[in-house]
C-alpha positions as CSV (number, residue, x, y, z in Angstrom):
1,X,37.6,42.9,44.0
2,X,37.0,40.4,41.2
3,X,40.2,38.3,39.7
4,X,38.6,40.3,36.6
5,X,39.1,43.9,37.7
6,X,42.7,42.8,39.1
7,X,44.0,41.6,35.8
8,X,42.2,44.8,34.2
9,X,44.1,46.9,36.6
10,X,47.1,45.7,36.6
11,X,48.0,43.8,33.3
12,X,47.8,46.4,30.2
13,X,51.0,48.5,29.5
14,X,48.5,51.0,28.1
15,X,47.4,51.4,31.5
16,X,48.3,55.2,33.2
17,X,47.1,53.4,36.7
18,X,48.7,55.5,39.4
19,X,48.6,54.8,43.0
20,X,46.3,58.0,43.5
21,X,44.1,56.3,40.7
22,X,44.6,60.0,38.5
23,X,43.6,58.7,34.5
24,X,44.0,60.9,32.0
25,X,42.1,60.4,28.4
26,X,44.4,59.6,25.7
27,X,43.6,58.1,22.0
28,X,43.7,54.1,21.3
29,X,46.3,54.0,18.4
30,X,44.0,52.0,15.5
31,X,42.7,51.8,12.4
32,X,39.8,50.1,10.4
33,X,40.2,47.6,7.7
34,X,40.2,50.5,5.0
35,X,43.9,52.1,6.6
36,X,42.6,55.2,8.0
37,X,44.0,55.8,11.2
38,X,42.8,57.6,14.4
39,X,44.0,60.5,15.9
40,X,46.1,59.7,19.0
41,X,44.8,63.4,20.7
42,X,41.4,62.5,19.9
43,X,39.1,61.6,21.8
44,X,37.0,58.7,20.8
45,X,38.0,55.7,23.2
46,X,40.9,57.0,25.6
47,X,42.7,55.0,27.8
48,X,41.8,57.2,31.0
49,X,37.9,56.2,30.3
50,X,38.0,53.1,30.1
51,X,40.1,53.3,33.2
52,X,37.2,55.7,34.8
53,X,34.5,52.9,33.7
54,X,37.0,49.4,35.2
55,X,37.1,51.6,38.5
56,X,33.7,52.4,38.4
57,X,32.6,48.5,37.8
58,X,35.3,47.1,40.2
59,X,35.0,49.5,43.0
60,X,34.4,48.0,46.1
61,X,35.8,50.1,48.9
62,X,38.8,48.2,49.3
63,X,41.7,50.4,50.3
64,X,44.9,50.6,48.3
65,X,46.9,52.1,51.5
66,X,50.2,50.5,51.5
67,X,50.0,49.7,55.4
68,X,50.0,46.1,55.9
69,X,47.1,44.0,57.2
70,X,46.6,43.2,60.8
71,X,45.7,39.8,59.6
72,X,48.2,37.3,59.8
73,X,49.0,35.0,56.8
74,X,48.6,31.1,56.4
75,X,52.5,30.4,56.1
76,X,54.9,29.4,58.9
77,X,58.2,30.8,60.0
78,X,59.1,27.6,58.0
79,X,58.1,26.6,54.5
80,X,58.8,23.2,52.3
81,X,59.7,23.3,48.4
82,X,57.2,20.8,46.6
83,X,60.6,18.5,46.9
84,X,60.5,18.6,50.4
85,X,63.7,21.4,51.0
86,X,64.0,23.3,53.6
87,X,61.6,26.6,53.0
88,X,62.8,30.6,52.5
89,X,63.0,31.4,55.9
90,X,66.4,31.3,58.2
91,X,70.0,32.5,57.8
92,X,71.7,31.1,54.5
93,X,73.5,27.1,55.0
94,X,76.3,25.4,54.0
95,X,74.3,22.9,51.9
96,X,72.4,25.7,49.9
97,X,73.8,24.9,46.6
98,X,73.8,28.1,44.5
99,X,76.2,29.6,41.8
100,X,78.6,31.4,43.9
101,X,78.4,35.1,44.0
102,X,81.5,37.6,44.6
103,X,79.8,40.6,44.0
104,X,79.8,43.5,46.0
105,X,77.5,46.2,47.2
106,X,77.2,49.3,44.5
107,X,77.3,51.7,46.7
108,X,79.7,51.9,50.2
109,X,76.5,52.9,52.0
110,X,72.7,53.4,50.7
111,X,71.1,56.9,51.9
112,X,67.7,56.7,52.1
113,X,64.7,58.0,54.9
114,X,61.0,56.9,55.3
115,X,58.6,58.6,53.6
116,X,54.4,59.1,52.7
117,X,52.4,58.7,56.0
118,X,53.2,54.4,55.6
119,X,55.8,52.7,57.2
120,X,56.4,50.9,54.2
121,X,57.3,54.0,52.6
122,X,60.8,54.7,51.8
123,X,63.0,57.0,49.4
124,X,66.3,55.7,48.7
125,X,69.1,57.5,46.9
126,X,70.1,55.6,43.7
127,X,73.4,55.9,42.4
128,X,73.2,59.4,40.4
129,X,71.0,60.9,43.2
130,X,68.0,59.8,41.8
131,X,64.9,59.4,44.2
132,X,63.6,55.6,43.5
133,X,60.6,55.3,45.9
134,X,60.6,52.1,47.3
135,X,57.5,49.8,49.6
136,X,58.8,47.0,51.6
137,X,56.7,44.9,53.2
138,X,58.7,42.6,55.4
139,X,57.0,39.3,56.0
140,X,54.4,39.5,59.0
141,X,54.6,35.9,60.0
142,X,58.3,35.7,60.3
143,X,58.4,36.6,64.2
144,X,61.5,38.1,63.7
145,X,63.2,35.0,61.9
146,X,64.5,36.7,58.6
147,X,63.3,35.9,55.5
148,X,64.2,35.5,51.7
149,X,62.7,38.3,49.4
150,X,60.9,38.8,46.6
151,X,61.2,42.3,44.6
152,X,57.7,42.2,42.8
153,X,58.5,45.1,39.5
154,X,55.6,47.4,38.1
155,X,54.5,47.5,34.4
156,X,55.9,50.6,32.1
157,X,54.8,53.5,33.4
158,X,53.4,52.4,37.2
159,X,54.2,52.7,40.5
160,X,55.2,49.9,42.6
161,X,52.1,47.4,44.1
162,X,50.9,48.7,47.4
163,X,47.7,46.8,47.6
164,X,48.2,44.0,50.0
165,X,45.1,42.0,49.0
166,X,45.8,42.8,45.0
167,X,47.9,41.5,42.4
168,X,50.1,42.8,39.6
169,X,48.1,39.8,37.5
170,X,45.8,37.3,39.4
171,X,45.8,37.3,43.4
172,X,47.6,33.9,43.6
173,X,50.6,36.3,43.2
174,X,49.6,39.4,45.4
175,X,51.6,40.8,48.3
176,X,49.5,38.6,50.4
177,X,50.4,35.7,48.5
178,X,54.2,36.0,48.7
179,X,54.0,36.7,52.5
180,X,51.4,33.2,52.7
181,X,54.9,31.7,50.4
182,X,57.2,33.4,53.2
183,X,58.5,35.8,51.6
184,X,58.9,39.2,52.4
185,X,58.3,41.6,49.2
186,X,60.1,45.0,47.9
187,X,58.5,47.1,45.0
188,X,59.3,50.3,44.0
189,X,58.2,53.0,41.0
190,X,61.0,53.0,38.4
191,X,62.7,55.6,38.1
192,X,60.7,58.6,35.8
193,X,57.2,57.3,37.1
194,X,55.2,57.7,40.4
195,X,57.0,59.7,43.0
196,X,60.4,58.4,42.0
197,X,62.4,61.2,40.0
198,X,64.9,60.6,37.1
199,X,64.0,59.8,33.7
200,X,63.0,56.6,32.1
201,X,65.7,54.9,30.4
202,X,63.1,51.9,29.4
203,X,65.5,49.3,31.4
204,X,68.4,50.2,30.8
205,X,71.5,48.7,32.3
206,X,73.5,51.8,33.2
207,X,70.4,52.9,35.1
208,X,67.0,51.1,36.0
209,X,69.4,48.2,36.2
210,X,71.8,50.2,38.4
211,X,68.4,51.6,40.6
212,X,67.6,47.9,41.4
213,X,71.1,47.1,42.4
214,X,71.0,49.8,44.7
215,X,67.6,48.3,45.9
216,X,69.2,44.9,46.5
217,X,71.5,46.5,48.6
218,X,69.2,48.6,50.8
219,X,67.7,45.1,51.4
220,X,70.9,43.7,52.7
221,X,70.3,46.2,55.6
222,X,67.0,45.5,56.6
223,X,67.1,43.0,59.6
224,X,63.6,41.2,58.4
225,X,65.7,40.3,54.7
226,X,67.9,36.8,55.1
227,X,71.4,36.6,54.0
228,X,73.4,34.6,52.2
229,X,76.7,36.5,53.3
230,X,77.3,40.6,54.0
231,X,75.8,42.4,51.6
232,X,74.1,39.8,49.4
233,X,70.4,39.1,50.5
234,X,68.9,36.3,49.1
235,X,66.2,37.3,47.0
236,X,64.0,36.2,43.5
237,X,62.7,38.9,41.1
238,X,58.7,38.6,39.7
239,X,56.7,40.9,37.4
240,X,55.3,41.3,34.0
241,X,56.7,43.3,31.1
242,X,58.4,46.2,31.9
243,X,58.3,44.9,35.4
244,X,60.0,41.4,33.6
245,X,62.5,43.0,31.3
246,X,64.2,44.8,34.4
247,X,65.0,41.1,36.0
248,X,67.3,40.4,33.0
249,X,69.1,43.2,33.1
250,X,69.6,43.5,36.7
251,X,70.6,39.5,37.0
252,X,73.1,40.2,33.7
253,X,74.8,42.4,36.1
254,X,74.4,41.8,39.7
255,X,74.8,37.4,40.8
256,X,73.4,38.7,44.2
257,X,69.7,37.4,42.7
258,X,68.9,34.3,43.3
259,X,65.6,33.9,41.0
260,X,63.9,35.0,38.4
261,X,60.3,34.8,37.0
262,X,60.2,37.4,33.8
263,X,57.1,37.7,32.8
264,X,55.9,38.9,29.3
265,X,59.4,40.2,28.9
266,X,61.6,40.6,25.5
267,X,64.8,39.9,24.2
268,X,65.6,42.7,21.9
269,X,63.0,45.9,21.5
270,X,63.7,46.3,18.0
271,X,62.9,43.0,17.5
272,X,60.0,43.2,19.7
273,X,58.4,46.8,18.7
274,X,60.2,47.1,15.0
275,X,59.7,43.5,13.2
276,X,60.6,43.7,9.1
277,X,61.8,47.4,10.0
278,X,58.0,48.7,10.5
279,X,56.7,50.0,13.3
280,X,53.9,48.3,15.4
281,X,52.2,51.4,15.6
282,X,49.2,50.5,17.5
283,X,51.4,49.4,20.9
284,X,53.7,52.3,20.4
285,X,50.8,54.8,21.1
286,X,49.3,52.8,23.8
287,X,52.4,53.0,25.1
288,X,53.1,56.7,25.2
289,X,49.9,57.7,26.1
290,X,50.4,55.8,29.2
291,X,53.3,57.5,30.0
292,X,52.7,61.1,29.3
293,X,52.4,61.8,33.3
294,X,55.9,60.2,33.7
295,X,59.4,61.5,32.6
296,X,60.4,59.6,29.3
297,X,63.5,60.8,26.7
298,X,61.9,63.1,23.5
299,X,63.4,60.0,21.5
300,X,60.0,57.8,22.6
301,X,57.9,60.7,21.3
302,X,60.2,61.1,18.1
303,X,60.1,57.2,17.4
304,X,56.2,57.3,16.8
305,X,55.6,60.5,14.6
306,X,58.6,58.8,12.3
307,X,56.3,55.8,12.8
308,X,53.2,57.3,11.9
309,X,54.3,59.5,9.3
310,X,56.5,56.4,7.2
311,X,55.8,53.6,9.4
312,X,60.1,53.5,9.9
313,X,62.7,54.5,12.4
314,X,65.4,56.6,12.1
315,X,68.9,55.1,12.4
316,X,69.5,56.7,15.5
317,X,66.3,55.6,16.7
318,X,67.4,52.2,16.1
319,X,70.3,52.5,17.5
320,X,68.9,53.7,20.8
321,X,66.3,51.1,20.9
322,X,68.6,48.1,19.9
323,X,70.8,49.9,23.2
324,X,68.4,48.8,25.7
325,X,68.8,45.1,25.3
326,X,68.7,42.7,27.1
327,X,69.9,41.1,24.1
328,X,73.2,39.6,24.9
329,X,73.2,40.5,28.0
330,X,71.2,37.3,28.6
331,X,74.5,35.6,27.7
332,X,75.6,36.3,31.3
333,X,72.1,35.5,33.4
334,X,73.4,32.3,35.7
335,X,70.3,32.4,37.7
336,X,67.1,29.6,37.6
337,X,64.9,31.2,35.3
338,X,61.1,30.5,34.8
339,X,60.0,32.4,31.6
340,X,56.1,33.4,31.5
341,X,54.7,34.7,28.0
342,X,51.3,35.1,26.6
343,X,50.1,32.9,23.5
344,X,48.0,35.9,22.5
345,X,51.1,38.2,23.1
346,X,50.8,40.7,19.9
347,X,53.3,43.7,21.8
348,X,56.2,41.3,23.1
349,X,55.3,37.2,21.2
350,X,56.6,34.1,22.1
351,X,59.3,34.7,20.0
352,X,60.7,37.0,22.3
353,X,60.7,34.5,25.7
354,X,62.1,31.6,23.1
355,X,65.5,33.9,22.3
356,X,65.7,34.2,26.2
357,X,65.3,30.8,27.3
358,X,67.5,29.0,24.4
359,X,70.5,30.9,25.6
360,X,69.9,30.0,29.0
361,X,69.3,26.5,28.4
362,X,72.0,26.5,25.5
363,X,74.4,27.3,28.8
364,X,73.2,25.1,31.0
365,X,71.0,27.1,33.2
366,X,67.7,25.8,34.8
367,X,65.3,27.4,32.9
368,X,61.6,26.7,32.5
369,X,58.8,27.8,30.3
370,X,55.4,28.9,30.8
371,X,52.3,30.1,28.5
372,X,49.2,31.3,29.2
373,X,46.2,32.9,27.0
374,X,46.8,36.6,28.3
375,X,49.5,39.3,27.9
376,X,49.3,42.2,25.6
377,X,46.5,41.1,24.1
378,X,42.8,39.2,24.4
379,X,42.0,36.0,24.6
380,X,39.4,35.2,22.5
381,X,40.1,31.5,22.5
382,X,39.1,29.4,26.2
383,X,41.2,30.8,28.8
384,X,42.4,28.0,30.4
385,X,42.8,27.8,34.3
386,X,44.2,30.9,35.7
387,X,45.3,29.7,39.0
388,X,48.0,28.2,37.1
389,X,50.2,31.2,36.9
390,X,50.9,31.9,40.6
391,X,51.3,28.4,41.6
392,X,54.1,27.8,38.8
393,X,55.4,31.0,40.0
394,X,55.9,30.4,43.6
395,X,56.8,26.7,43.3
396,X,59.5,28.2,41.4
397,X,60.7,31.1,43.8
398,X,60.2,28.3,46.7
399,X,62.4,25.7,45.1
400,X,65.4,28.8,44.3
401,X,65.2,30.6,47.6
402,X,65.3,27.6,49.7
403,X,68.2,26.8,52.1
404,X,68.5,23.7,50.0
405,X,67.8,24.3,46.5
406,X,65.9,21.1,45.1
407,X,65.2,22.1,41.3
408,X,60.6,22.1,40.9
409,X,59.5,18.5,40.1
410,X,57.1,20.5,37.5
411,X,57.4,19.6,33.7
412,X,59.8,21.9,31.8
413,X,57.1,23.3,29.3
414,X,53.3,24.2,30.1
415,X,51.1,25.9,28.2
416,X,47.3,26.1,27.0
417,X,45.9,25.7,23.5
418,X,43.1,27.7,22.3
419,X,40.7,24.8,23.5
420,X,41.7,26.1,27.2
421,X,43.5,22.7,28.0
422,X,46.9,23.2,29.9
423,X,49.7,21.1,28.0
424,X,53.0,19.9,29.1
425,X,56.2,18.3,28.5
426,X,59.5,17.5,30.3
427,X,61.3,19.6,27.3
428,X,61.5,22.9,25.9
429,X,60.9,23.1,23.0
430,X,58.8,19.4,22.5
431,X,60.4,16.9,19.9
432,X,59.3,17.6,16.4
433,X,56.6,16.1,14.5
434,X,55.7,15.8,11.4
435,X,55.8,19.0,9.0
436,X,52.2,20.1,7.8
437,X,52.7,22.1,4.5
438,X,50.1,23.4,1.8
439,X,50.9,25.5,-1.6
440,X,49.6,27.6,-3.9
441,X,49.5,30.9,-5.7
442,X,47.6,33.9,-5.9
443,X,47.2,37.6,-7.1
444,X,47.1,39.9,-3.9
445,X,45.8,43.9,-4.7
446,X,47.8,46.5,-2.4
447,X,44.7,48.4,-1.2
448,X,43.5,49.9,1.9
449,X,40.3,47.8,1.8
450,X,39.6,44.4,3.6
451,X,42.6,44.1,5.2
452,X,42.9,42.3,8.9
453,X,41.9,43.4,11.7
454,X,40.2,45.1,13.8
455,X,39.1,42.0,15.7
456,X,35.7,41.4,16.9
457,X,35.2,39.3,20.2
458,X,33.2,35.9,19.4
459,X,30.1,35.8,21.4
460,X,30.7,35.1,25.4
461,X,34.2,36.1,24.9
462,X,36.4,38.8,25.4
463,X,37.4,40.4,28.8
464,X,37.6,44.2,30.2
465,X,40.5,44.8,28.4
466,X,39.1,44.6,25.3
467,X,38.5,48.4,24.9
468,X,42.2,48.8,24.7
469,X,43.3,45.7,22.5
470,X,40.9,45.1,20.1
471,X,41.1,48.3,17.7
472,X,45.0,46.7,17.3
473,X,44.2,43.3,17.3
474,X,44.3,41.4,14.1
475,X,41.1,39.3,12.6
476,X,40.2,37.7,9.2
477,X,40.9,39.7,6.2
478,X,38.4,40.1,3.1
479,X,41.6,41.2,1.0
480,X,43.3,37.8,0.9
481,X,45.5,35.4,-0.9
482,X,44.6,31.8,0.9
483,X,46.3,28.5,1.1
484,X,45.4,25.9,3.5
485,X,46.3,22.7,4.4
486,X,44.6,19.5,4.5
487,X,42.6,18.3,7.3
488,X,44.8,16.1,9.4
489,X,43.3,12.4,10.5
490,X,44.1,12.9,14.5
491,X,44.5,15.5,16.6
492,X,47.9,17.1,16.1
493,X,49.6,19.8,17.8
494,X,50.8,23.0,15.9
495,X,53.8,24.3,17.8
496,X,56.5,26.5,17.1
497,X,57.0,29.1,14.0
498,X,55.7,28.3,11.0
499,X,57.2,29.2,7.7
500,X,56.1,31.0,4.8
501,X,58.2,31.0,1.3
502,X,57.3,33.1,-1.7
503,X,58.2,33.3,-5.1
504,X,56.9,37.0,-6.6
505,X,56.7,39.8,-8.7
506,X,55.0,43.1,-8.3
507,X,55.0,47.3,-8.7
508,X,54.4,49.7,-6.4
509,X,53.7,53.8,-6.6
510,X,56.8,55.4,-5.4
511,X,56.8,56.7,-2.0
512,X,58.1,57.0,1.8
513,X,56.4,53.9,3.1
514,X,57.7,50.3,2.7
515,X,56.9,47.4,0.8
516,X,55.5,44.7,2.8
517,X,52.4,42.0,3.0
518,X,51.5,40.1,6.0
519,X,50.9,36.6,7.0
520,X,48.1,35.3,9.4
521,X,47.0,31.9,10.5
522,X,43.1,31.5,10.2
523,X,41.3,28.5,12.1
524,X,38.2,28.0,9.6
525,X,36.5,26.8,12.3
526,X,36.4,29.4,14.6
527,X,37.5,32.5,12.0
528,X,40.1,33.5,14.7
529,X,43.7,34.5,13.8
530,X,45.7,31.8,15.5
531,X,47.3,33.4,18.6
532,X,46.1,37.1,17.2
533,X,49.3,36.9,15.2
534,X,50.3,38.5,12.6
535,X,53.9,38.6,10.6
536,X,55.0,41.6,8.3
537,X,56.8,40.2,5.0
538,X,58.9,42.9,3.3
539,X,59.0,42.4,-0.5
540,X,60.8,44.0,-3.0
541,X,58.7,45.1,-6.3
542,X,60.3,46.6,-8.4
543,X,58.7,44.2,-11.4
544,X,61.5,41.6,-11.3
545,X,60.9,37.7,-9.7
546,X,62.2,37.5,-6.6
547,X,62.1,35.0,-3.6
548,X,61.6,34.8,0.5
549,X,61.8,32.5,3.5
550,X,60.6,33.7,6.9
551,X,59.3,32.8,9.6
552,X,55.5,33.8,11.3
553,X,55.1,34.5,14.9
554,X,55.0,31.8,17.0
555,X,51.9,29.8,17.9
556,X,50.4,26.5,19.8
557,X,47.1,25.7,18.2
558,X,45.7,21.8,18.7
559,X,44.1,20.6,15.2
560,X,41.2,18.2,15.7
561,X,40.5,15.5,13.4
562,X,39.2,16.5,10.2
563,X,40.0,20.7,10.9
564,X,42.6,22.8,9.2
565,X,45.2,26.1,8.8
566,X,44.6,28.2,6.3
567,X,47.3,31.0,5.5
568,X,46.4,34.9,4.4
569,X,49.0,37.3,2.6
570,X,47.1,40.3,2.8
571,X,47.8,44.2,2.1
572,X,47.7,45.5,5.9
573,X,46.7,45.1,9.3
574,X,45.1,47.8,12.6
575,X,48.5,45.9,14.3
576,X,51.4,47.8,12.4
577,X,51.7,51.1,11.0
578,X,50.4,51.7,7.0
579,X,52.8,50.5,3.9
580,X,53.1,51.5,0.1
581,X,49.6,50.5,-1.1
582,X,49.3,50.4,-5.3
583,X,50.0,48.0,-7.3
584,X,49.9,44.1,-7.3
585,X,51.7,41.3,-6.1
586,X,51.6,38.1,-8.1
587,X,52.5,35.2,-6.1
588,X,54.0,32.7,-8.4
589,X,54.6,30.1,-5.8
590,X,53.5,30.2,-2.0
591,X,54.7,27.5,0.4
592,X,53.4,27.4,4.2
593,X,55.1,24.9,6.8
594,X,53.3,24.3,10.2
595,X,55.6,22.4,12.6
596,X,54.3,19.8,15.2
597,X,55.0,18.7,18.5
598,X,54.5,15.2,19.9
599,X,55.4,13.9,23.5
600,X,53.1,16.6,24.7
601,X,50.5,15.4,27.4
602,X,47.6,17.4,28.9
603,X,48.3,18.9,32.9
């Protein structure tokens, strides 16, 4: 199978993949430049066909049966961290240096019995007598010697990975690859979704984090897992999204794991899915579409008609959102942490992995950060080199689950630009540059027409997702008050959040919907919205002057000499749900800020 129809497969959270590879058609959430909005029953582009159509062009016989291979892997029963420590394998030593852990077992004794025709199979009881469904895969080249172990978590609304040879993003982080690190692996359907019963609680920590607690100790039984001391295997956490945001919680609670990679993960869900109090309505289909063979709470359902029909939530839908963290709970993560988020991220930005890793670092925890041109989104920029991913990943969970921990001699911060080149520096975030800024002013007319999006793949680019993405995906808007600054001298590195202050006036119709503009960054070269990012600005126009300071989404965009940014405040966008349109905003003074970076240096 190509590395192509992996990532397809395994990287959307629209995706309703099941291990029996059932799809079901369902409606991309979207809308056109002129606000009209799809039907999410219809049937014009549903998820399940474009999952028919990735099967159909990445089929290739391979088996998804969750018995291992009869192959044996590259590793040894030994393996070395890239600083030379002593690798995964082995019982746990006096000279492992690791933030001591006092923490019991949740449960006296963990029920649980094989089951499916595959010894890998097992149902264990969690704590409320839910069935979580759990695969282990205990490392084939250990020879008996035990091993440290990695619980690899599904995206929202998937099984656990079964396929030995896949990968729940590129293959350099399959089953297969874990066991080549010497690792054995665990993963498991969360609760509500594959054959696990329960109801999804979207990771929350009196349940899905509870359900992996239980996991960790099941593992403490299993003769193939090493210890550190009874009842505490030593063991990292990997997986993107929903399969990321469940490492948080479960480390805020439980000091038996050891390390974390969170990938594509969030800090706070309102902030993540409800920015400027309006719904990201394009995301919040996707995502219940892909869930509609699973077990979800009404409130989910609820959340998008009061989307869709006001574009706002209700305050107990707030509430129950803002409930499911991890928000502070990342106050009380101790554990080395390498944070992977996507640059063209437009469901959970880089906003959301920043929050994470500043309180980490802010407490002195090893942390690390990692972007690449992926996530919930397209990359319509270059790519970059993939391979990167998986070897950050397992140079992480090599260095944390060693005997002796010796931290990764990696740089603190990589990333790629949208020229494909992979960027680093021994600090997160870089030292601050010099400010760009540009001014102006500008009428902007609140009408459906000409607004941004949906985004159209430049020629050669795009990927397989694109079917799903693009209808939500912001692009250059005909409807637009500019600004843009001048073209810098040298290459310079845009990095960070830039900022946007008004000064305005304006009337509206009266209605149900919100007030709000948006702000994009456009490269003029290329015509792309830097990072596909867009920020909603809520305004107040009720015909009096009135000011606002906020920050846009996150970005890392490398200016060559002689190019520029130019800022759009436009009407609305395919990437939230519609606002108050009517009326005019005048724009009396507009001020746009683009931070730098410097003692950034390429891979």
């Amino acid at each position: 199978m190509s590395g192509a129809c992996r990532l397809a497969l395994a990287t959307v959270e629209g995706e309703t993949v099941s291990r029996t590879s059932e799809s079901h058609g369902s409606e991309l959430q979207g809308r056109g430049a002129t606000g009209q909005r799809q039907s999410r029953s219809g049937s014009v582009l549903g998820i399940g066909m474009l999952l028919i159509a990735v099967l159909a062009a990445c089929s290739d016989g391979q088996s998804n049966s969750s018995q291992p291979s009869n192959s044996q892997p590259t590793s040894t029963s030994t393996t070395t961290s890239p600083d030379g420590g002593t690798g995964p394998s082995g019982t746990s030593s006096a000279s492992r240096a690791r933030t001591a852990c006092t923490a019991e077992p949740l449960l006296d004794e963990v029920t649980f019995e094989p089951a499916g025709k595959a010894p890998s199979e097992y149902s264990i009881t969690s704590f409320d007598g839910t069935i979580i469904r759990a695969h282990w895969f205990p490392n084939e080249a250990a020879a008996g010697e035990p091993r440290a172990t990695v619980l690899m978590g599904p995206g929202w609304s998937l099984a656990g990975d079964t396929a030995i040879e896949g990968g729940f993003v590129f293959k350099s982080v399959s089953i297969r690859a874990m066991w080549n690190a010497g690792f054995n692996v665990l993963t498991w359907d969360p609760r509500g979704f594959g054959i696990s019963t329960g109801t999804a609680q979207v990771n929350s920590v009196d349940y899905e984090a509870k359900d992996t607690r239980v996991l960790l100790d099941w593992i403490a039984t299993r003769p193939e897992a090493v210890l550190d001391r009874p009842g505490d295997p030593r063991v990292g956490m990997v997986g993107m999204s929903y399969g990321g945001g469940i490492q948080l919680i479960t480390a805020a609670s439980d000091c038996r794991v050891d390390a974390l990679v969170p990938g594509l993960a969030w800090n706070g869900l309102r902030s993540a899915l409800y920015p400027s109090e309006l719904v990201k309505i394009g995301w919040s289909g996707i995502l219940l579409d892909s869930a509609k063979d699973g077990n979800i709470e009404p409130i989910l359902s609820e959340a998008y008609d009061a989307g869709a029909s006001v574009g706002q939530l209700s305050p107990e839908q707030i509430e129950w959102f803002s409930a499911r963290g991890p928000g502070d709970l990342v106050e009380k993560i101790d554990v080395p942490t390498l944070f992977i988020q996507g640059t063209v991220d437009t469901l959970f930005t880089l906003a959301e992995a920043d929050k994470n890793f500043q309180i980490l670092a802010g407490n002195g925890v090893p942390a690390s950060m990692f972007w690449f041109c992926g996530g919930h989104g397209t990359c319509l920029s270059e790519e970059g080199n993939p391979d990167r991913l998986g070897a950050r990943l397992i140079e992480w969970l090599q260095a944390y689950l060693a005997d002796t921990v010796v931290a990764p001699s990696s740089p603190q911060f990589e990333f790629v630009d949208q020229l494909g080149t992979s960027l680093v520096s021994d600090q997160y975030p870089p030292a601050q540059g010099e400010i760009l800024s540009a001014t102006g002013a500008g009428t902007l007319e609140l009408k459906p027409e000409g607004g941004s999006g949906p985004a159209t793949p430049p020629e050669g680019s795009g990927g397989i997702l694109d079917g799903l993405v693009l209808g939500i995906t912001p692009a250059q808007a005909q409807n637009a008050v500019e600004v843009s600054t001048a073209p810098v001298a040298e290459s310079t590195l845009v990095l960070g959040a830039p900022s946007v202050s008004l000064t305005y006036s304006g009337t509206s119709p009266q209605g149900e919907r919100p007030t709000l503009l948006f702000g994009q960054l456009i490269d003029p070269g290329s015509g792309l919205v830097l990072g596909n990012q867009i920020t909603p600005i809520p305004l107040n126009l009720d015909g009096a002057t009135h000011q606002v300071t906020l920050p846009l989404e996150m970005v890392a965009h490398t200016l060559l000499p002689g190019s520029s940014v130019t800022l759009q405040l436009v009407a609305n966008t395919v990437a939230f749900a519609d606002t108050r349109l009517g009326g005019v905003v005048d724009m009396a003074a507009i001020r746009l800020e683009l931070p730098t970076a410097v003692g950034v240096r390429p891979l």
